[in-house]
LOKOLTI-33191 format. One record per residue (C-alpha): x, z, y; residue in one letter; residue number from 1. Coordinates in steps of 0.05 Angstrom, whole numbers, padded with zeros to 5 digits. Layout:
<recs>
<rec><X>X</X><Z>Z</Z><Y>Y</Y><rest>A</rest><nr>NUM</nr></rec>
...
</recs>
This chain:
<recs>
<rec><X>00000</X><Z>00000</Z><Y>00000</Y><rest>X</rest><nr>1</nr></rec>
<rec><X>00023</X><Z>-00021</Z><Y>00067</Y><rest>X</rest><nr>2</nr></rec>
<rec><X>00035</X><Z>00030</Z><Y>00124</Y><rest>X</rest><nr>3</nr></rec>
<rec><X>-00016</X><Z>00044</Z><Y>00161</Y><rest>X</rest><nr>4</nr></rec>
<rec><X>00007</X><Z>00035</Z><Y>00246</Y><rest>X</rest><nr>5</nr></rec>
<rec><X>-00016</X><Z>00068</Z><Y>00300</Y><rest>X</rest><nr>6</nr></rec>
<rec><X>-00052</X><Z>-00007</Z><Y>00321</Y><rest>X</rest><nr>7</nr></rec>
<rec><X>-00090</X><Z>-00006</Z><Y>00253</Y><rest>X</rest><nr>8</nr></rec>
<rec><X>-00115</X><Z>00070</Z><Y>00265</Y><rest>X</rest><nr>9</nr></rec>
<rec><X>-00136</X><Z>00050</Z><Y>00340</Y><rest>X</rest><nr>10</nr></rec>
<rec><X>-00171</X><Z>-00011</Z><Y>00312</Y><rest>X</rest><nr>11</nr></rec>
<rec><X>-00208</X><Z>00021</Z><Y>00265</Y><rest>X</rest><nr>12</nr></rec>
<rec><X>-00232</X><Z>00077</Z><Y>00300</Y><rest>X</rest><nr>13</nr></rec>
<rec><X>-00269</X><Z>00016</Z><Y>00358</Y><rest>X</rest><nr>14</nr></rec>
<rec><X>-00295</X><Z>-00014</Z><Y>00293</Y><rest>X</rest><nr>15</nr></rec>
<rec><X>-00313</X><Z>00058</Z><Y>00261</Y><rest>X</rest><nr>16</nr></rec>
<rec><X>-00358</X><Z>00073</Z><Y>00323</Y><rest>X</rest><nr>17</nr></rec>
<rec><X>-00388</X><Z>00001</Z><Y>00323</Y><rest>X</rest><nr>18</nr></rec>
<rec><X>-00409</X><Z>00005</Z><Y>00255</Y><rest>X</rest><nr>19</nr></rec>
<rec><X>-00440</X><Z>00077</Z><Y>00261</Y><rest>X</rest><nr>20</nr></rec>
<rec><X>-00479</X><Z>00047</Z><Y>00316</Y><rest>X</rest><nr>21</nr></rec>
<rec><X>-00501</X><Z>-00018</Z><Y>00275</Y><rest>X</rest><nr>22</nr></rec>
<rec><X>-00456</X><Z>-00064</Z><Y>00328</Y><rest>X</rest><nr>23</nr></rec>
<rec><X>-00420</X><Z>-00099</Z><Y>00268</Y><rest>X</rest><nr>24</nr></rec>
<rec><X>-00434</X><Z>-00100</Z><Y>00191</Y><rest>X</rest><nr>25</nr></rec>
<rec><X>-00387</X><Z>-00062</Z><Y>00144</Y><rest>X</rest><nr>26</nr></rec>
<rec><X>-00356</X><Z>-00130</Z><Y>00117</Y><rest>X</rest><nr>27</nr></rec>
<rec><X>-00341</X><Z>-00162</Z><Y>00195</Y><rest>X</rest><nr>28</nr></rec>
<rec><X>-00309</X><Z>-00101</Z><Y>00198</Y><rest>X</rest><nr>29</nr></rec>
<rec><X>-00268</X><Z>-00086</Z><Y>00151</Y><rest>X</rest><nr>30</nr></rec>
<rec><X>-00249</X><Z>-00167</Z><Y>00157</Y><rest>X</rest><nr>31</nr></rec>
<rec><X>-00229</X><Z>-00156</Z><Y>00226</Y><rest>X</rest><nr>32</nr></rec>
<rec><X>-00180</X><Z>-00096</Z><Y>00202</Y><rest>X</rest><nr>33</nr></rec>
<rec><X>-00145</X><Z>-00135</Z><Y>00142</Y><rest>X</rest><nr>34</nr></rec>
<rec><X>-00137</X><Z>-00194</Z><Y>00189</Y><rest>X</rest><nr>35</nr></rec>
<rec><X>-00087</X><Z>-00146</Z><Y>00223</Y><rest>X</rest><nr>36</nr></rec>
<rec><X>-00057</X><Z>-00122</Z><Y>00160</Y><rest>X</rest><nr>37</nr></rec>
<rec><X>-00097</X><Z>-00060</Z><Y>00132</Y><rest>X</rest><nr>38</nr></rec>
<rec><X>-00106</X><Z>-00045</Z><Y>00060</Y><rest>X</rest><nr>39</nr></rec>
<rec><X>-00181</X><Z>-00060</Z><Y>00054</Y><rest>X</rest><nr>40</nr></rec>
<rec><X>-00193</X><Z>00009</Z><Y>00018</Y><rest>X</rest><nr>41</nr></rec>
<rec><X>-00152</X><Z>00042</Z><Y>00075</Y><rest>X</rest><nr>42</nr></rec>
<rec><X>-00202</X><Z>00003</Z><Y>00125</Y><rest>X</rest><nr>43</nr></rec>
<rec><X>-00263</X><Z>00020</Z><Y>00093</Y><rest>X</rest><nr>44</nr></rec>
<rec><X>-00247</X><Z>00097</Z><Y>00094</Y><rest>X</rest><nr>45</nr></rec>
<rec><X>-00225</X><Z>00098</Z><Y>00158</Y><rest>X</rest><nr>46</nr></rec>
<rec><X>-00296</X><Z>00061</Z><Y>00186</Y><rest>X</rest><nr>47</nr></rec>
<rec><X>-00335</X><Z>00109</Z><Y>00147</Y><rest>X</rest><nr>48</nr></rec>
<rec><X>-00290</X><Z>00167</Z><Y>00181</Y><rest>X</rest><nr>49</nr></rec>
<rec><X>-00312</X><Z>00160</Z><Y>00239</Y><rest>X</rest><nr>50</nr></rec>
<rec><X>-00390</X><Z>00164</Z><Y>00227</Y><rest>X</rest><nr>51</nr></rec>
<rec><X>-00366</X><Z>00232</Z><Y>00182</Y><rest>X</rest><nr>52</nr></rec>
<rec><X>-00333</X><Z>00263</Z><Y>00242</Y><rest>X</rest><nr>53</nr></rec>
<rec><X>-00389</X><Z>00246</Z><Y>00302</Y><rest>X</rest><nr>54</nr></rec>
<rec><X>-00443</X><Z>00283</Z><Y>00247</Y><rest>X</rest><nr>55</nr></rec>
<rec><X>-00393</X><Z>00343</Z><Y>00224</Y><rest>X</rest><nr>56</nr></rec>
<rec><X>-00400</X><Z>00314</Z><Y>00145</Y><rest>X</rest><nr>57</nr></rec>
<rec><X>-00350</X><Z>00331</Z><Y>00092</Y><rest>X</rest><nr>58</nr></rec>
<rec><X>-00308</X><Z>00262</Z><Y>00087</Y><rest>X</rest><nr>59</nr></rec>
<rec><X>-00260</X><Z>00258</Z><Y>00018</Y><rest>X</rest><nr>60</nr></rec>
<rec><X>-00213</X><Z>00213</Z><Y>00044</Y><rest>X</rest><nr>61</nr></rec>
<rec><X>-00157</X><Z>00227</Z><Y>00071</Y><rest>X</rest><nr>62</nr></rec>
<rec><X>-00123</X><Z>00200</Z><Y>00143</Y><rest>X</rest><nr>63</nr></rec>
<rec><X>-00053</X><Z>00197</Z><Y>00167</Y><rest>X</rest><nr>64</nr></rec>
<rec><X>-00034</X><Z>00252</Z><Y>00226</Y><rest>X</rest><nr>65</nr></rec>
<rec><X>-00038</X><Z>00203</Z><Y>00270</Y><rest>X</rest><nr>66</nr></rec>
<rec><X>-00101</X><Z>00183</Z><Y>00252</Y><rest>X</rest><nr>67</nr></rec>
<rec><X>-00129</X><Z>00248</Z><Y>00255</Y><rest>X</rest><nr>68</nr></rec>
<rec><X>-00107</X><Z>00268</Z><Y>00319</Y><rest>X</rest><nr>69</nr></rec>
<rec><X>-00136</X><Z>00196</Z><Y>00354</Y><rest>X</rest><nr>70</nr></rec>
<rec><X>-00196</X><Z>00204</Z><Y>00329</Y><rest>X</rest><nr>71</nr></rec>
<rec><X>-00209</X><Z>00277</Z><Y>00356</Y><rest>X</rest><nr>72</nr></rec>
<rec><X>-00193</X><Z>00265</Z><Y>00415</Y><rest>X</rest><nr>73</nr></rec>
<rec><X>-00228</X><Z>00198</Z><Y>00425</Y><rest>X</rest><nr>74</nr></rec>
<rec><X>-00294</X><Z>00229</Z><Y>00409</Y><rest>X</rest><nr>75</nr></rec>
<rec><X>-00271</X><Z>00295</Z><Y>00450</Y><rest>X</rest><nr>76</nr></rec>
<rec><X>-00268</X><Z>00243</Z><Y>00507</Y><rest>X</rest><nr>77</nr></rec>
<rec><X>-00325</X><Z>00198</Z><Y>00494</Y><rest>X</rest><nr>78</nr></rec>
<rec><X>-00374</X><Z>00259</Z><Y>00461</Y><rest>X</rest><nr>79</nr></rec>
<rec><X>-00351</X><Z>00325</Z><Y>00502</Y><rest>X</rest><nr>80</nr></rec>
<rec><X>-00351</X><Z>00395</Z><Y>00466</Y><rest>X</rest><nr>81</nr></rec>
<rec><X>-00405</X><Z>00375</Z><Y>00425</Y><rest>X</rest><nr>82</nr></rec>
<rec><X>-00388</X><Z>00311</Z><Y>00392</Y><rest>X</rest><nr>83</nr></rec>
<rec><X>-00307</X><Z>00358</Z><Y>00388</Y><rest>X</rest><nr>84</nr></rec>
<rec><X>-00347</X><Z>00411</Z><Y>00349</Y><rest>X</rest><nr>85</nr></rec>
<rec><X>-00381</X><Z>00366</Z><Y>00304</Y><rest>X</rest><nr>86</nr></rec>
<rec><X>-00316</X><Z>00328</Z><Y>00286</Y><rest>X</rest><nr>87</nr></rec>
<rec><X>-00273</X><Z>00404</Z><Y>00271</Y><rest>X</rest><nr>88</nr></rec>
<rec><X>-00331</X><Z>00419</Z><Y>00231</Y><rest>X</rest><nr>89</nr></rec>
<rec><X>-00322</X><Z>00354</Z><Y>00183</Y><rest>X</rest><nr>90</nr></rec>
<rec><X>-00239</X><Z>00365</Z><Y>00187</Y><rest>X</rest><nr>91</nr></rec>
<rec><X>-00246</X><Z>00443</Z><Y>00164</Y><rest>X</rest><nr>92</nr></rec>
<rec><X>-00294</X><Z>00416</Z><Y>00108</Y><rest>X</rest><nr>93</nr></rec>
<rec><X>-00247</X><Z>00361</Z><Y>00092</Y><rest>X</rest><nr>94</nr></rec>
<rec><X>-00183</X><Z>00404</Z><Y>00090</Y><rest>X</rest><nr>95</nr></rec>
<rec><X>-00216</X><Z>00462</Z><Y>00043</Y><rest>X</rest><nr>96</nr></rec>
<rec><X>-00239</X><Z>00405</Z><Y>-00005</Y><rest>X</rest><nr>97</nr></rec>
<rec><X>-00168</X><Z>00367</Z><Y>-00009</Y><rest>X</rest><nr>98</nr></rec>
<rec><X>-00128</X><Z>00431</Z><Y>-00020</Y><rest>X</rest><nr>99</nr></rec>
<rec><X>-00175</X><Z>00448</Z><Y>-00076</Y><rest>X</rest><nr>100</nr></rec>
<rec><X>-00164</X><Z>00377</Z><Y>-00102</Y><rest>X</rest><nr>101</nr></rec>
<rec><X>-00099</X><Z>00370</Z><Y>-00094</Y><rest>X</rest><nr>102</nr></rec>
<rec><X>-00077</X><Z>00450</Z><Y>-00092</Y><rest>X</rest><nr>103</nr></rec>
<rec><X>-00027</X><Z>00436</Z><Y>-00039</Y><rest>X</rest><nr>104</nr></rec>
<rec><X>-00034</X><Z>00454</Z><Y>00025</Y><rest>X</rest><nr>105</nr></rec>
<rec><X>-00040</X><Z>00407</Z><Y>00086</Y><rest>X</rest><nr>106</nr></rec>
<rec><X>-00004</X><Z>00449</Z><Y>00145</Y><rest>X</rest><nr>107</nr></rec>
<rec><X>-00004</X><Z>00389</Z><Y>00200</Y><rest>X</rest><nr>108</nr></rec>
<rec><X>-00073</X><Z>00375</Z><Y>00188</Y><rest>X</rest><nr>109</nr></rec>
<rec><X>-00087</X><Z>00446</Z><Y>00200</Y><rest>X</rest><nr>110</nr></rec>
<rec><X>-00051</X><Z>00443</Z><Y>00263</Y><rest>X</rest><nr>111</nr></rec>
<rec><X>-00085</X><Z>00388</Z><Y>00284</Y><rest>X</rest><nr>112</nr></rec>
<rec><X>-00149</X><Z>00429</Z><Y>00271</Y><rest>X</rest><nr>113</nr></rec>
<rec><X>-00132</X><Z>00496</Z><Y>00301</Y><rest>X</rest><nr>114</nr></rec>
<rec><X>-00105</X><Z>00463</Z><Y>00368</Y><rest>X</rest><nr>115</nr></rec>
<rec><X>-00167</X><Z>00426</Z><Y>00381</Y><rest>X</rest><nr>116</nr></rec>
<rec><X>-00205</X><Z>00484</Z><Y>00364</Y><rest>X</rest><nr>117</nr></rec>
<rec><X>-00177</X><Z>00519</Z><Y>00422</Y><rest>X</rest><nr>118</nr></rec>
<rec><X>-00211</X><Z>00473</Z><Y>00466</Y><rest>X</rest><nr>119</nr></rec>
<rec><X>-00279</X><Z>00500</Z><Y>00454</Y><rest>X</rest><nr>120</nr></rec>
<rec><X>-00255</X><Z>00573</Z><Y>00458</Y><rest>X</rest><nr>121</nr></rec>
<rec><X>-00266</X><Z>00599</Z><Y>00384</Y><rest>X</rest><nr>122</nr></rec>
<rec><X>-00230</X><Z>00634</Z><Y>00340</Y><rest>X</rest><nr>123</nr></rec>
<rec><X>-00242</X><Z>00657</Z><Y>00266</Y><rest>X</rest><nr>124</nr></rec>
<rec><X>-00290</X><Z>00709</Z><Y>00248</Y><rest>X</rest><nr>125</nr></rec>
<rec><X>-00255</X><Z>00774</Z><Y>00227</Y><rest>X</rest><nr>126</nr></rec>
<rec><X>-00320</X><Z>00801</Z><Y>00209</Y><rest>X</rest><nr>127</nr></rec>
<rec><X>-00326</X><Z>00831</Z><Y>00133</Y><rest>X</rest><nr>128</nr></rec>
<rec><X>-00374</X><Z>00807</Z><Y>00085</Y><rest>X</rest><nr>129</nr></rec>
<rec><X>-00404</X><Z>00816</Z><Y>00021</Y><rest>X</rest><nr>130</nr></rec>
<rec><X>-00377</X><Z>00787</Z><Y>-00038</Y><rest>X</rest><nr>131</nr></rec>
<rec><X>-00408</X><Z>00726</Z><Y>-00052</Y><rest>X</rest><nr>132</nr></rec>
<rec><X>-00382</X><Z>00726</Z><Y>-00130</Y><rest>X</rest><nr>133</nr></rec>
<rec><X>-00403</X><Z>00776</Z><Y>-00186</Y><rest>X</rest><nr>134</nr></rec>
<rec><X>-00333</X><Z>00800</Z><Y>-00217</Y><rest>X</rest><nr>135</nr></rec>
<rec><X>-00359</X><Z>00812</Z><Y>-00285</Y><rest>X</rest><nr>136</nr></rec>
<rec><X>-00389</X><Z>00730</Z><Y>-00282</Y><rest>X</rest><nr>137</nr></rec>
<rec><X>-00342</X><Z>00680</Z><Y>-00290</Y><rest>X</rest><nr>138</nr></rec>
<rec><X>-00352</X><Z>00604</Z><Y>-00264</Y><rest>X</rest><nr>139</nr></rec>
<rec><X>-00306</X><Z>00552</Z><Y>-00278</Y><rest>X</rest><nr>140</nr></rec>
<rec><X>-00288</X><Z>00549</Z><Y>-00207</Y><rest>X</rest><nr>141</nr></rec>
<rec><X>-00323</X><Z>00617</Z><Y>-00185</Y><rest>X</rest><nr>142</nr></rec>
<rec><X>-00255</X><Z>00637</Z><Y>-00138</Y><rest>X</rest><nr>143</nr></rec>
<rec><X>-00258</X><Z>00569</Z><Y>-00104</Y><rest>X</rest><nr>144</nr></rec>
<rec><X>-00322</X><Z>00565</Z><Y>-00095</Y><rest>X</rest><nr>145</nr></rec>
<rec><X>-00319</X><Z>00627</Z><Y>-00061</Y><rest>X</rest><nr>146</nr></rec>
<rec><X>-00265</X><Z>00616</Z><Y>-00017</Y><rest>X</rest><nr>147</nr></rec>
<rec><X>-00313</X><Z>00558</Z><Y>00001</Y><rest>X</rest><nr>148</nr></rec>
<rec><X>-00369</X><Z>00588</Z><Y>00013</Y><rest>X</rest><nr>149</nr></rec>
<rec><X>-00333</X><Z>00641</Z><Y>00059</Y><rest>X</rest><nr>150</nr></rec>
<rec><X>-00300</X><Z>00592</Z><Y>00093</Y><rest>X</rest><nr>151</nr></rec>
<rec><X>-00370</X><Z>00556</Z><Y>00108</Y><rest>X</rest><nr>152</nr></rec>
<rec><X>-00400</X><Z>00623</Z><Y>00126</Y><rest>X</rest><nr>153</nr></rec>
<rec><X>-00335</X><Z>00645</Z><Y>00174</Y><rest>X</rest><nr>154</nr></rec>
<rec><X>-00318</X><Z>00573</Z><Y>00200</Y><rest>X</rest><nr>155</nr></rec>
<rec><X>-00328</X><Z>00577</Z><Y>00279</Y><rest>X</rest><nr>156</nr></rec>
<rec><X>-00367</X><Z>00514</Z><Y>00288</Y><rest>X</rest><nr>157</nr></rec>
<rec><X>-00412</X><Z>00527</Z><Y>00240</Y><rest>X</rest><nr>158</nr></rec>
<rec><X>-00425</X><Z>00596</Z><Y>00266</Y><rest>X</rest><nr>159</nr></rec>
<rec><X>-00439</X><Z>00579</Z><Y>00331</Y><rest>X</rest><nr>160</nr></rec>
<rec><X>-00485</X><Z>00517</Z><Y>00309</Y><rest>X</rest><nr>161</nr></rec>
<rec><X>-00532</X><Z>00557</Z><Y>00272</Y><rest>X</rest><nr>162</nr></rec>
<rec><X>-00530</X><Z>00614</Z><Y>00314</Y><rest>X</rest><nr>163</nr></rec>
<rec><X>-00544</X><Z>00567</Z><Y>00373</Y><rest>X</rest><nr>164</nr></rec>
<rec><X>-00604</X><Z>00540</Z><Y>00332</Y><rest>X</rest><nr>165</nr></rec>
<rec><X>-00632</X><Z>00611</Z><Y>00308</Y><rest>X</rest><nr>166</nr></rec>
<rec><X>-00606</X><Z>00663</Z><Y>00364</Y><rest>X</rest><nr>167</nr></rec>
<rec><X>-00572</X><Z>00736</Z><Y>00338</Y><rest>X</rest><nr>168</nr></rec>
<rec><X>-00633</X><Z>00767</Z><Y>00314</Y><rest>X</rest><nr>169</nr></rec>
<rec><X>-00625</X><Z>00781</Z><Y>00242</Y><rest>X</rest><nr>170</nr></rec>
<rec><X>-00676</X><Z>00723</Z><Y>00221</Y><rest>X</rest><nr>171</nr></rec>
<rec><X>-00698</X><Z>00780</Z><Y>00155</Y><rest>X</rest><nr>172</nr></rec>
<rec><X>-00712</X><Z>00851</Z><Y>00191</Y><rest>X</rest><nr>173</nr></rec>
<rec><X>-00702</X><Z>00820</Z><Y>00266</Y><rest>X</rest><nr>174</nr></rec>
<rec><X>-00646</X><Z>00866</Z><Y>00287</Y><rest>X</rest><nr>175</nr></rec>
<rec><X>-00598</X><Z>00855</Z><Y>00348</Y><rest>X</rest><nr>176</nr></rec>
<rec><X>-00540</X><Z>00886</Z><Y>00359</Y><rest>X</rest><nr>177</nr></rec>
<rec><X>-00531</X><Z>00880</Z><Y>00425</Y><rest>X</rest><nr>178</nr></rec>
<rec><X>-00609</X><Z>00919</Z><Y>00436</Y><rest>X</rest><nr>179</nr></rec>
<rec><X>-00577</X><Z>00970</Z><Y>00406</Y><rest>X</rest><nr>180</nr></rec>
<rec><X>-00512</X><Z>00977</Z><Y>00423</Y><rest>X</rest><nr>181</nr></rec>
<rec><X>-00511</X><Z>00942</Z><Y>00495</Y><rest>X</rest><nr>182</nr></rec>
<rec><X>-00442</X><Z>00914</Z><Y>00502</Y><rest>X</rest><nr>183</nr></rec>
<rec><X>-00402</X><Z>00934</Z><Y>00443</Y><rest>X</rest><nr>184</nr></rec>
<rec><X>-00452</X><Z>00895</Z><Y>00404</Y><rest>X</rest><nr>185</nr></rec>
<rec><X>-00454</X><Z>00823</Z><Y>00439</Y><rest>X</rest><nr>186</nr></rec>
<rec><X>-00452</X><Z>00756</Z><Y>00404</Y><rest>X</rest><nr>187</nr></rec>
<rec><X>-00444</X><Z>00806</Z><Y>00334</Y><rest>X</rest><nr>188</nr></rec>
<rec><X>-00484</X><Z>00779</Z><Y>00276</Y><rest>X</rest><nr>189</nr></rec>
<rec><X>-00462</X><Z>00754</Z><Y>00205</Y><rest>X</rest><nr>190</nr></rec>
<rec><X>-00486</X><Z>00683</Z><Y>00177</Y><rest>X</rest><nr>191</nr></rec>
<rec><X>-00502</X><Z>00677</Z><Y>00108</Y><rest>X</rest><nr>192</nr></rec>
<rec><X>-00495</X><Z>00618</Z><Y>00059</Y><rest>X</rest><nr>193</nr></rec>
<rec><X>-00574</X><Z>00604</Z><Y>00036</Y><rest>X</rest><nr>194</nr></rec>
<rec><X>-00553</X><Z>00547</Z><Y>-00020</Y><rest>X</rest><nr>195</nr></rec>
<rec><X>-00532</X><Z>00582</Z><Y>-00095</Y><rest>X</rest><nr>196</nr></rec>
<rec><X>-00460</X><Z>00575</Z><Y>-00112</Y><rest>X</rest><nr>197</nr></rec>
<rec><X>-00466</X><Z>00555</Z><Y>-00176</Y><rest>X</rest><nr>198</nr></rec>
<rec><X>-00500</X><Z>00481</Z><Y>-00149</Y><rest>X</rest><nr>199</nr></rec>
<rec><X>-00445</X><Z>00466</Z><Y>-00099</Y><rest>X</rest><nr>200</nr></rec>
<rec><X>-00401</X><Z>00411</Z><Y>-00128</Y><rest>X</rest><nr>201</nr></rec>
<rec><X>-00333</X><Z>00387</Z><Y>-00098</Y><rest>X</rest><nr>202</nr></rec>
<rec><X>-00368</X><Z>00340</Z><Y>-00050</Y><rest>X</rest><nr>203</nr></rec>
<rec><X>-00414</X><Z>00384</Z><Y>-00020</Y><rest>X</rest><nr>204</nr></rec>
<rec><X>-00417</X><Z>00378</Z><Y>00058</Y><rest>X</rest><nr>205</nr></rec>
<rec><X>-00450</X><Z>00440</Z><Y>00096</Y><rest>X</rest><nr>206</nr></rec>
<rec><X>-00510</X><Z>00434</Z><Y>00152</Y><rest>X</rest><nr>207</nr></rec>
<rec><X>-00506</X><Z>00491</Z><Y>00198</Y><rest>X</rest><nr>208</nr></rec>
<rec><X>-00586</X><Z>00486</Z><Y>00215</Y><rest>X</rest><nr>209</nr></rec>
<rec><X>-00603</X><Z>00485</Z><Y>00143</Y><rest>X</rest><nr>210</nr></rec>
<rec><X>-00553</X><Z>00520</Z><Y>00094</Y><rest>X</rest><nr>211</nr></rec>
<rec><X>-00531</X><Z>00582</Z><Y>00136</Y><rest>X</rest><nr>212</nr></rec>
<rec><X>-00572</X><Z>00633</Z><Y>00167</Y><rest>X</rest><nr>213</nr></rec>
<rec><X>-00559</X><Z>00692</Z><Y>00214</Y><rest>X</rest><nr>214</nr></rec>
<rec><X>-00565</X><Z>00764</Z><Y>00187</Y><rest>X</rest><nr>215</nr></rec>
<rec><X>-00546</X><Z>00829</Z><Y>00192</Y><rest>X</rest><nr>216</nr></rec>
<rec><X>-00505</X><Z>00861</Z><Y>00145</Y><rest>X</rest><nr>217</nr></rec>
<rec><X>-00551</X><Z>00907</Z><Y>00113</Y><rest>X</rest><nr>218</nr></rec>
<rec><X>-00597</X><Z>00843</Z><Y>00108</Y><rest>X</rest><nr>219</nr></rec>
<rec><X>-00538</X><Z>00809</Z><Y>00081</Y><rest>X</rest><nr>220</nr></rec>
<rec><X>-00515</X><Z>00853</Z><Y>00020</Y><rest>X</rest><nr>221</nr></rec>
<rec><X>-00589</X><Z>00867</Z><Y>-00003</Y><rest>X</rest><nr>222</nr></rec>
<rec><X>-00593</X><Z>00789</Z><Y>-00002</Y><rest>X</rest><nr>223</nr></rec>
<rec><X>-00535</X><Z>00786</Z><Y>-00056</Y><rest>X</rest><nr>224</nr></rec>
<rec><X>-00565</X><Z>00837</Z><Y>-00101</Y><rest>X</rest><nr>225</nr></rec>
<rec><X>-00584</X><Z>00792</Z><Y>-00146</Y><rest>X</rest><nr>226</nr></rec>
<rec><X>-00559</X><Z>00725</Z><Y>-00167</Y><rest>X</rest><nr>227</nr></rec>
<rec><X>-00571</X><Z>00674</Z><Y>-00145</Y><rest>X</rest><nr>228</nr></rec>
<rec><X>-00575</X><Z>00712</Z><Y>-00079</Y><rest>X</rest><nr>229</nr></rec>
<rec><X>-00656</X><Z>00730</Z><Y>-00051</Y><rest>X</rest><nr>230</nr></rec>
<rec><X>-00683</X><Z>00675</Z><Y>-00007</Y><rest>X</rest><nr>231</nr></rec>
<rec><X>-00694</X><Z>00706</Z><Y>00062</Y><rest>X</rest><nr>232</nr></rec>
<rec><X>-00770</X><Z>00694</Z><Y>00046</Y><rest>X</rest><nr>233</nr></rec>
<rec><X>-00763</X><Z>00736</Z><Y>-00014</Y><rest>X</rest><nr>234</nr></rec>
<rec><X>-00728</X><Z>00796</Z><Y>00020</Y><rest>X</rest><nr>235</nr></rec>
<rec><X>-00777</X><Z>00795</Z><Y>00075</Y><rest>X</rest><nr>236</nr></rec>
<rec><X>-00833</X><Z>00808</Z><Y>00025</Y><rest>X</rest><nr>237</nr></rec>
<rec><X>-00797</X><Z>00859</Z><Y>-00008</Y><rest>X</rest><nr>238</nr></rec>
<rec><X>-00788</X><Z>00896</Z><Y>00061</Y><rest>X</rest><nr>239</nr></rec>
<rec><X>-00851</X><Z>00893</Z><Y>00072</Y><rest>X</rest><nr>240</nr></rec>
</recs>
């Protein structure tokens, strides 16, 4: 396979966005991108990219650094904060699932990641929470799968999505921490995982405003005393 140059990665980023927009079929476009040298498998991943990033989707394919980098900050430019969050989302996804395929670790991507992520002001949550594995069950890939589902449940952007979608109120009992504890408890909430582990494959790409839910803590471990975990619709009744 050829290299991949910066004018290939620039190129295919213009046709990425065109094609997500249904400007140019998937076959003018990738024709366009071999005419200038580029693997056709290389060009097809790199079109789809693009339409992964602007909606915050897992993508499986992997990019060069430069790559990576262009197309962050082209849709940082061209989308603001929100199109910025949407694309970190889709790079955090896509570097949890290619060290678990590949069980190597991908440090400049991760840079890449964590310096863009400074431009919207977040950092990772510190907060503790439940485990989302029973020790005594074993899965065939029960520790990764809950490394992933942490890492879905801690990862910034998809915090601040679904909390910007549901508010801080605990969305079982309706608790808020900052009613009760004024300042110390602003912005405080956890956000729990609502899809089973056991049915998440390798490809599985998280929604914010479907899959993860904010609760409170309390609400949070009673929801994993059973497994699969209590709905929130199920937890509520048994409140009640």
């Amino acid at each position: 396979m050829g290299k991949i140059t910066n004018e290939m990665v620039e190129k295919s980023y213009e046709i990425g966005k065109r094609f997500y927009k249904n400007q140019v079929s998937l076959k003018d476009g990738i024709k366009v991108l071999t005419d200038i040298g580029m693997n056709e498998n290389s060009a097809v991943d790199y079109v789809y990219n693009y339409s992964n990033l602007i909606q915050g989707k897992l993508f499986t394919q992997t990019t060069n650094i430069y790559g990576t980098e262009y197309y962050l900050q082209k849709i940082y430019e061209e989308n603001g904060i929100d199109g910025l969050q949407n694309a970190l989302l889709s790079l955090s996804q896509h570097i949890d699932y290619y060290e678990e395929k590949s069980g190597s670790s991908v440090k400049k991507r991760k840079e890449v990641y964590n310096r863009y992520l400074k431009l919207i002001n977040q950092t990772p949550e510190k907060t503790v929470y439940p485990d989302e594995v029973d020790s005594e069950i074993e899965y065939s890939e029960g520790k990764t799968k809950n490394v992933l589902v942490n890492s879905y449940e801690r990862n910034p952007i998809a915090r601040k999505k679904c909390i910007e979608h549901f508010g801080l109120n605990c969305q079982v009992c309706d608790f808020n921490f900052k009613d009760k504890f004024g300042e110390l408890g602003k912005d405080f909430i956890q956000v729990h995982h609502k899809i089973d582990i056991a049915t998440i494959g390798n490809e599985y790409s998280v929604n914010p405003l479907t899959d993860l839910i904010p609760v409170c803590p309390n609400c949070h471990s009673m929801l994993h005393k059973k497994k699969p975990a209590y709905s929130i619709e199920e937890l509520k009744q048994i409140m009640n």
